[in-house]
Each structure stands twice: as C-alpha cells, then as structure tokens.
KENU-567202 format. One line per 5 residues: number of its first residue (from 1); their letters; for each residue x, y, z of N, C-alpha, C. Coordinates in steps of 0.05 Angstrom, whole numbers, plus 5000, padded with zeros to 4 digits. Layout:
// residues N
NUM) a) X,Y,Z,X,Y,Z,X,Y,Z | ...
***
This chain:
// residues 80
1) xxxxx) 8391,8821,2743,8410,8834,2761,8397,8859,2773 | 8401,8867,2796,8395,8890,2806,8418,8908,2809 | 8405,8931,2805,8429,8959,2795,8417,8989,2810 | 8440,9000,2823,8435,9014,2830,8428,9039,2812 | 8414,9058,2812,8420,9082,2788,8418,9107,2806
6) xxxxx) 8428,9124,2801,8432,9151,2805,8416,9173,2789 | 8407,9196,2804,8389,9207,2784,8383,9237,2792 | 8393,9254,2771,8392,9291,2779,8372,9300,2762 | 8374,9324,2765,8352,9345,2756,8328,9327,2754 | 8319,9337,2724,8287,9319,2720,8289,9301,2732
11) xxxxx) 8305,9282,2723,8303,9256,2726,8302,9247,2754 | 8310,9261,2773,8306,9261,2798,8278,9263,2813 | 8265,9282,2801,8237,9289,2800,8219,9267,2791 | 8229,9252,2762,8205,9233,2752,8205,9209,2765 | 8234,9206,2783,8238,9180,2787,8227,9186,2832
16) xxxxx) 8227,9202,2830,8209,9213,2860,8237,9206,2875 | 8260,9210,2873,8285,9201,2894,8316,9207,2875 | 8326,9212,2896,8361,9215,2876,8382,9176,2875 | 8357,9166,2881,8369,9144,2874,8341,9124,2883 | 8353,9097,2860,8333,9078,2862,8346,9053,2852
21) xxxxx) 8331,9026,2857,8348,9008,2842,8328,8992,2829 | 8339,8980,2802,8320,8968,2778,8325,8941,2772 | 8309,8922,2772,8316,8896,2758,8315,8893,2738 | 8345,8888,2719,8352,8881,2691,8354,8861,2688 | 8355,8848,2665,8361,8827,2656,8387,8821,2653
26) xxxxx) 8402,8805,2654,8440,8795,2653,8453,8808,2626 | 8464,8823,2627,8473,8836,2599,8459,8857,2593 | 8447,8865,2608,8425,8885,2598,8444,8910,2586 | 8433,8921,2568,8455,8955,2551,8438,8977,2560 | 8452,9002,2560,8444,9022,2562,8418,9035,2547
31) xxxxx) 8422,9018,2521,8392,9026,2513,8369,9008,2514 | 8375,8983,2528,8351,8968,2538,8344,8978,2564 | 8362,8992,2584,8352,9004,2612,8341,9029,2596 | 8348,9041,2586,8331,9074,2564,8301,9060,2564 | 8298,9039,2547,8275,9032,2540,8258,9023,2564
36) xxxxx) 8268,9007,2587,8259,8995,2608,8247,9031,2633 | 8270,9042,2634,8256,9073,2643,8236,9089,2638 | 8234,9084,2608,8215,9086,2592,8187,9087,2590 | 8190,9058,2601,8166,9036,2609,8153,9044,2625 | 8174,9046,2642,8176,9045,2677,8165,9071,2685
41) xxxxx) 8172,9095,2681,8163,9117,2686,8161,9128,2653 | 8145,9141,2651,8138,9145,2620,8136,9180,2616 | 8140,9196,2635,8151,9216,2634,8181,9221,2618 | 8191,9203,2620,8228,9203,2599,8217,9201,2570 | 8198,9192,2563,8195,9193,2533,8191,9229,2525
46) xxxxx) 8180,9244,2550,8177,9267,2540,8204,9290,2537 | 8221,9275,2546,8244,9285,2550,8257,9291,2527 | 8261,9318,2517,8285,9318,2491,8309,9296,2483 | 8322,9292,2507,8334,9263,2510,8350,9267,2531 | 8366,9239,2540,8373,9241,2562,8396,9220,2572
51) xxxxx) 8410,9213,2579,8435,9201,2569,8444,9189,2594 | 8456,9163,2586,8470,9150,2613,8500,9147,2620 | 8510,9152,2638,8537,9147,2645,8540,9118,2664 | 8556,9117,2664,8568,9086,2673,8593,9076,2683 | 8606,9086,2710,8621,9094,2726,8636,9115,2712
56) xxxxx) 8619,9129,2718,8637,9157,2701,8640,9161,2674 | 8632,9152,2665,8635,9167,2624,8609,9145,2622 | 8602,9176,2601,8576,9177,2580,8579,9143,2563 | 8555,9137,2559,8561,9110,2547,8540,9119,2523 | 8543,9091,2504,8526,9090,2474,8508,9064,2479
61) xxxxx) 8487,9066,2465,8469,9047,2483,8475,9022,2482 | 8492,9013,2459,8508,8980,2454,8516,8971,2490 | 8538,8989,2499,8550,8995,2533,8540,8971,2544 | 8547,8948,2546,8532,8932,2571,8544,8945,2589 | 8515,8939,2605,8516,8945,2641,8518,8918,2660
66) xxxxx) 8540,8921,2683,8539,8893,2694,8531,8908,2726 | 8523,8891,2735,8511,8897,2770,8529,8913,2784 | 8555,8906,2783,8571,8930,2798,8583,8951,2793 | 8566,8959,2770,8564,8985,2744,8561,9012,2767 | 8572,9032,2768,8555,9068,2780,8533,9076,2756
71) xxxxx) 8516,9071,2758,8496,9079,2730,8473,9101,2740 | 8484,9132,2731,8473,9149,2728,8455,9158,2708 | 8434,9175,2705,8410,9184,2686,8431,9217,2690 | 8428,9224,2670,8440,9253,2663,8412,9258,2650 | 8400,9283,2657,8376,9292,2648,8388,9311,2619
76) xxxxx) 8373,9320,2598,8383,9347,2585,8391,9372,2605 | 8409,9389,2602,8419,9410,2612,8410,9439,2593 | 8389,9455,2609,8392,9482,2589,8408,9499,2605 | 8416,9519,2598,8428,9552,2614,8427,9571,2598 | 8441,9579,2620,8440,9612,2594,8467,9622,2608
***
C-alpha cells in the first residue's frame, strides 16, 4: 500500500520535505513503518526516539496502518 506520511521538526529535515509517501506492505504496524524509516533514512536510529500518530492520536507500534490512515512522524520535543 502506499501512504502518505507527514513530517515536522527533525524529521522534516531527515526526510528532505514535510511530506512524502512510502510503500508498505498490507497490514503494515507502526513499528514495522519505525523499522522501514529506519532503513530508509538511517538518521532516525540516531534519534532519542520518535513516535507516530495516526489520524490524530499517538499510536503503539502493534496500531495497524491502512492506506487511508493521516500518518504523521512526531520528532522528540526539547524546550525550556
């Protein structure tokens, strides 16, 4: 399936665009696209961590994703 994903801060930066789209596999979960990003751009492994949402709320990596999913990369957040 192809999926659109969304993507801020770092993740915006490693992925060179605020959006891109990825070919998954049918059923693919949140932490098989983690691992496939991974792959894919290998800058995210350096990441403290970094978490996906999935039309709007944070998911756990079990989460299947289906094609007409909103699937955002939430980078870590520091402030002060």
């Amino acid at each position: 399936m192809d999926i659109e994903i969304l993507a801020f801060g770092i993740a915006k930066d490693i992925v060179n665009g605020s959006s891109f789209k990825m070919q998954l596999p049918a059923e693919s979960t949140v932490g098989s696209l983690k691992a496939h990003l991974c792959a894919t751009y290998p800058e995210f492994e350096r990441l403290a961590s970094f978490a996906i949402a999935v039309n709007e709320a944070y998911r756990q990596d079990d989460y299947t994703i289906s094609d007409k999913d909103e699937v955002v990369i939430i980078p870590p957040v520091s402030g002060g």
